[in-house]
C-alpha positions as CSV (number, residue, x, y, z in Angstrom):
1,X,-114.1,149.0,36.8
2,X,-114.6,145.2,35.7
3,X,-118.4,144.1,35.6
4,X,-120.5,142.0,34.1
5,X,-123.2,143.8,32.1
6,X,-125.9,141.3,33.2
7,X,-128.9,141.9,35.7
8,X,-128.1,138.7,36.6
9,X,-124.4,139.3,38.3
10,X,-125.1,141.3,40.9
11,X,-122.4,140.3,43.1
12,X,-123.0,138.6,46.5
13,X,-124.7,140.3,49.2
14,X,-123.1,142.5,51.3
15,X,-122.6,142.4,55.2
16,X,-123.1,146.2,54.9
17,X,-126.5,146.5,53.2
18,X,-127.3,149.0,50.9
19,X,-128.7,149.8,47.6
20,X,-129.4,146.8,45.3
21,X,-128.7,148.2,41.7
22,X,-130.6,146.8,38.4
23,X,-127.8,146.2,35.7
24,X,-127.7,147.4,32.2
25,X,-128.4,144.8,29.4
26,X,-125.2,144.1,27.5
27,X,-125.2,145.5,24.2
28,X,-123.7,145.6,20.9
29,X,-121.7,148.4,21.3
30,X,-119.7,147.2,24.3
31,X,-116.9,145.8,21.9
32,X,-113.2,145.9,23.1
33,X,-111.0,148.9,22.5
34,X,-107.2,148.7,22.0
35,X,-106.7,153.0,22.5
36,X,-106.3,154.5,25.3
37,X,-108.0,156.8,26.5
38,X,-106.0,160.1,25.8
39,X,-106.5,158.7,22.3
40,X,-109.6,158.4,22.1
41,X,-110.3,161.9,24.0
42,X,-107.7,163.8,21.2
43,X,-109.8,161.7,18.2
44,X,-113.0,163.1,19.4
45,X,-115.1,160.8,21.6
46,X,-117.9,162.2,23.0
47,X,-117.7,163.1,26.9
48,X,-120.3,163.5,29.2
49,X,-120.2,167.1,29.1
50,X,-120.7,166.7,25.5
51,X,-124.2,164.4,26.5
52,X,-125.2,167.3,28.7
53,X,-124.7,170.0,26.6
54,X,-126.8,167.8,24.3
55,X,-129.4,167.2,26.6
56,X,-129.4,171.0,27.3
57,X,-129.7,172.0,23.6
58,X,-133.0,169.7,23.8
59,X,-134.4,170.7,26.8
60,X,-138.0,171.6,25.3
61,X,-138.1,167.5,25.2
62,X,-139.8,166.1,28.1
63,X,-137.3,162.9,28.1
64,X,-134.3,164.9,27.6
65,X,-134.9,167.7,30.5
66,X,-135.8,164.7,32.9
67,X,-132.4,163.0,31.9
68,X,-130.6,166.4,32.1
69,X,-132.1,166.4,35.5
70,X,-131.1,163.3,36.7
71,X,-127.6,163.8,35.5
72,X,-127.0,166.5,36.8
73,X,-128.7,165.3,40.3
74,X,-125.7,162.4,39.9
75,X,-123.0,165.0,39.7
76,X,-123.7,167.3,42.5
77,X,-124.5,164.5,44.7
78,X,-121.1,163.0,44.4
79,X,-119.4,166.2,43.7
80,X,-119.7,166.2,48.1
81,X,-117.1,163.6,48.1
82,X,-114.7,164.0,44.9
83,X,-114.8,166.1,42.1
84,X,-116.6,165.1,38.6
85,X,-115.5,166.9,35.5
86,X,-117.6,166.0,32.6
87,X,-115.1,167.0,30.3
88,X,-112.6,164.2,31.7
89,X,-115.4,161.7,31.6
90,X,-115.0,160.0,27.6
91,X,-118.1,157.9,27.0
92,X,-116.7,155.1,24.3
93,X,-117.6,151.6,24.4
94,X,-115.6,149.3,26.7
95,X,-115.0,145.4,26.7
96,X,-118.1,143.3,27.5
97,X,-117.1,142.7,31.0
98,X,-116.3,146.3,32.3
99,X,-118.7,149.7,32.8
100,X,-115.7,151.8,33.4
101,X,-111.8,152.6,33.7
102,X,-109.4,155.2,33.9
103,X,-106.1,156.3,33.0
104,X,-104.2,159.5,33.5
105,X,-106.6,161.8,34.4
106,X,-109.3,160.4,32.4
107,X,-112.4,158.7,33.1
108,X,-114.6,156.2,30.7
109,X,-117.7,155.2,31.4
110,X,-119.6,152.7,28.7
111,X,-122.4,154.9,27.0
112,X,-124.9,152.0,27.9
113,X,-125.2,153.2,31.2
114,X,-127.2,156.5,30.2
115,X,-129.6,154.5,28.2
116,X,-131.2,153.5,31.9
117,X,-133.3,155.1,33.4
118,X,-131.9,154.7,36.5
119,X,-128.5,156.2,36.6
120,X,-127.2,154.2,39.4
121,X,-124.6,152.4,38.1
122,X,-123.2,155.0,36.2
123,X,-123.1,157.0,39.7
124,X,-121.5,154.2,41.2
125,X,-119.1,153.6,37.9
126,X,-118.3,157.5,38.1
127,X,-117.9,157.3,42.1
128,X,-115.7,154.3,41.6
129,X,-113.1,155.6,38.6
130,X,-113.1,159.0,40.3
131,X,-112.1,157.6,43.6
132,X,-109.0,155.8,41.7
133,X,-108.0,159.3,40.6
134,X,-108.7,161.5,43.3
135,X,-107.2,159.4,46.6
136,X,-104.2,158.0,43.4
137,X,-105.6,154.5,44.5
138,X,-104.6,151.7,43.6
139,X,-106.1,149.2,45.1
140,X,-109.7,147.5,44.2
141,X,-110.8,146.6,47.7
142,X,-110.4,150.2,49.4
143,X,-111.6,151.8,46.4
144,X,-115.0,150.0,46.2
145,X,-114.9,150.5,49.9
146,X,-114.8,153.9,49.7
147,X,-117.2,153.7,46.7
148,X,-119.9,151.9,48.7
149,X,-119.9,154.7,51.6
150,X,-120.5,157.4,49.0
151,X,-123.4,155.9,47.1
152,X,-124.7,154.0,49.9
153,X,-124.9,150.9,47.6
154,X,-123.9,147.0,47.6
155,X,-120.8,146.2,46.3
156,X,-120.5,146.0,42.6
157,X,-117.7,144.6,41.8
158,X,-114.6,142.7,43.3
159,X,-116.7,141.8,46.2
160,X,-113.6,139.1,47.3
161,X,-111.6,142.3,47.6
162,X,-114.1,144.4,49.5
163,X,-114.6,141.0,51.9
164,X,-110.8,140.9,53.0
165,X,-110.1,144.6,53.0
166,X,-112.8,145.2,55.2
167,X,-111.4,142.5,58.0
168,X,-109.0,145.4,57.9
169,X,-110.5,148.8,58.0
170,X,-113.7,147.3,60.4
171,X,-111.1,147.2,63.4
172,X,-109.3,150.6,62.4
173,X,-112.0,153.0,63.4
174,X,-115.9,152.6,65.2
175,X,-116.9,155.0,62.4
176,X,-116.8,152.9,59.2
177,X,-116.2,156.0,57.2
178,X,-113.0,157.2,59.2
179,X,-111.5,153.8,59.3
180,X,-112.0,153.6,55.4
181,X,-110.4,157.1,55.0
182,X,-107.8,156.2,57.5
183,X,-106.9,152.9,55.6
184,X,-106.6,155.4,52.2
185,X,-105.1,157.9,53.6
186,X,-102.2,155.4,54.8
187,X,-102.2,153.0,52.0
188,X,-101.9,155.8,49.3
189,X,-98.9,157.9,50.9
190,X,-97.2,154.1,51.2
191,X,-97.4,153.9,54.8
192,X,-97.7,150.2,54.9
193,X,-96.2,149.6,58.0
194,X,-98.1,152.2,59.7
195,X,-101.4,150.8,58.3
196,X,-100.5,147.2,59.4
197,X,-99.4,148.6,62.9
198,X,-102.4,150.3,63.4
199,X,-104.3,146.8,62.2
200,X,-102.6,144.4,64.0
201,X,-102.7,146.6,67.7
202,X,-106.9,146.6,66.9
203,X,-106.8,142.8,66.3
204,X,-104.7,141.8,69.3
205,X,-107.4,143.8,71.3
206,X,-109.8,142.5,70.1
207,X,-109.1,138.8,69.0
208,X,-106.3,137.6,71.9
209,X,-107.1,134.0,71.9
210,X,-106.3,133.9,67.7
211,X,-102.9,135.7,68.7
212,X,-102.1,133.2,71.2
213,X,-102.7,130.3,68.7
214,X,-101.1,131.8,66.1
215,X,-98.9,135.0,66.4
216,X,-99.4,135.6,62.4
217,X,-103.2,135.7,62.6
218,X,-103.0,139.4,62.2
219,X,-100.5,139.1,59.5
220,X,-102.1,137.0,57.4
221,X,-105.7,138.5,57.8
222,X,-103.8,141.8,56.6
223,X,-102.4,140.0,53.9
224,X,-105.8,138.0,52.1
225,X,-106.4,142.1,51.7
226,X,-103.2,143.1,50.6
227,X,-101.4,140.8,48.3
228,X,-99.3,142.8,46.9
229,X,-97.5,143.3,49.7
230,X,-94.7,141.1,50.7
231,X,-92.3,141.8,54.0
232,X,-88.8,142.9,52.5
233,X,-85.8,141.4,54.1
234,X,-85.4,144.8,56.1
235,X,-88.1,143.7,57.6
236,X,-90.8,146.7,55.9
237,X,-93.6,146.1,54.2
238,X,-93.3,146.9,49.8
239,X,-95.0,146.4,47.1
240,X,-94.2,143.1,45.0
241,X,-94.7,144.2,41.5
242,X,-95.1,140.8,40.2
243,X,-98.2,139.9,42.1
244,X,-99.7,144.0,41.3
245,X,-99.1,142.4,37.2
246,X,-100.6,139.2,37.6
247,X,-103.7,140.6,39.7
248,X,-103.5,143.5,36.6
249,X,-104.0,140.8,34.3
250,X,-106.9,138.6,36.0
251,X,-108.8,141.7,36.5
């Protein structure tokens, strides 16, 4: 997950509402890292369940139990929605401008986010990469969507994304939630066409007059939240690698 580690880059505000999160002071340790991840896990970084069992060994400290507390609070609440194994979770210092990534089935989260006391960016961080893993997601805009309706907060990051995927999933279902898990669902088993069918019978319905001035309106509203796909000369919908690389690269 890409973000600024300034209080002042809080994104834009969201048409949803939600929780405004304070952000965690960048610090020195948030220097970039060439390994990946199964590297760094088989060198010996430190995972959360590591931090925990810390915290637990502590737990006669007043700080420490309260921390252990609020931890733990974090990983039952969004264990409801995906599953959060704190041995999977490496805590190593990322690049200035991320909190989090993943690779594999591996999860980092930057160990400036458990020096707040509030852990909510680390639950939205941990919401976020988990979400990649669990739904195999690879797509920023869904993935912060889906992000947003399990911690109830503002978007955090690739607020663009979240903006033109949600012209999308708002017409799929009444219940924001479904249509979001609808939009997954379809999108991750590479049912493109299906998930653009489904869109562009909504839109017709509801937007008639756009249709009539331009039969590509849905098209290309499904398309500002889908890039990376491009209509094959069959006629389908695929994914064009070169634009997934150079949106990899700007992100």
């Amino acid at each position: 997950m890409s973000e600024q580690k300034d209080p002042q880059n809080l994104g834009v505000d969201s048409k949803e509402g939600g929780n405004v999160i304070p952000f965690p002071q960048a610090t020195e340790t948030n220097a970039a890292v060439s390994k990946t991840l199964e590297e760094s896990k088989a060198e010996g970084a430190k995972t959360l369940k590591d931090y925990l069992d810390d915290l637990e060994a502590n737990i006669g400290n007043p700080n420490k139990a309260e921390k252990l507390k609020k931890l733990k609070t974090v990983i039952i609440s969004l264990g409801k929605f995906i599953k959060i194994n704190p041995e999977n979770v490496l805590l190593v210092p990322l690049p200035e401008d991320k909190v989090g990534e993943n690779q594999g089935d591996l999860v980092a989260a930057d160990p400036v986010l458990l020096k707040q006391d509030d852990l909510s960016v680390l639950r939205h961080t941990l919401a976020h990469e988990e979400t990649h893993l669990a739904e195999d997601l690879d797509h920023e805009g869904l993935t912060e969507l889906r992000t947003m309706s399990i911690t109830g907060d503002i978007a955090m990051d690739y607020q663009i994304e979240v903006e033109n995927t949600m012209q999308v999933t708002a017409l799929l279902d009444e219940d924001k939630d479904k249509a979001i898990l609808r939009a997954i669902e379809l999108y991750s088993n590479e049912k493109y066409d299906e998930l653009f069918e489904e869109f562009a019978e909504k839109y017709t319905e509801k937007y008639p007059e756009k249709v009539t001035k331009n039969s590509d309106a849905a098209l290309n509203t499904f398309q500002l939240a889908f890039p990376e796909l491009h209509v094959s000369s069959e006629g389908e919908f695929e994914v064009d690698e070169g634009e997934v690389e150079e949106y990899a690269q700007a992100a």
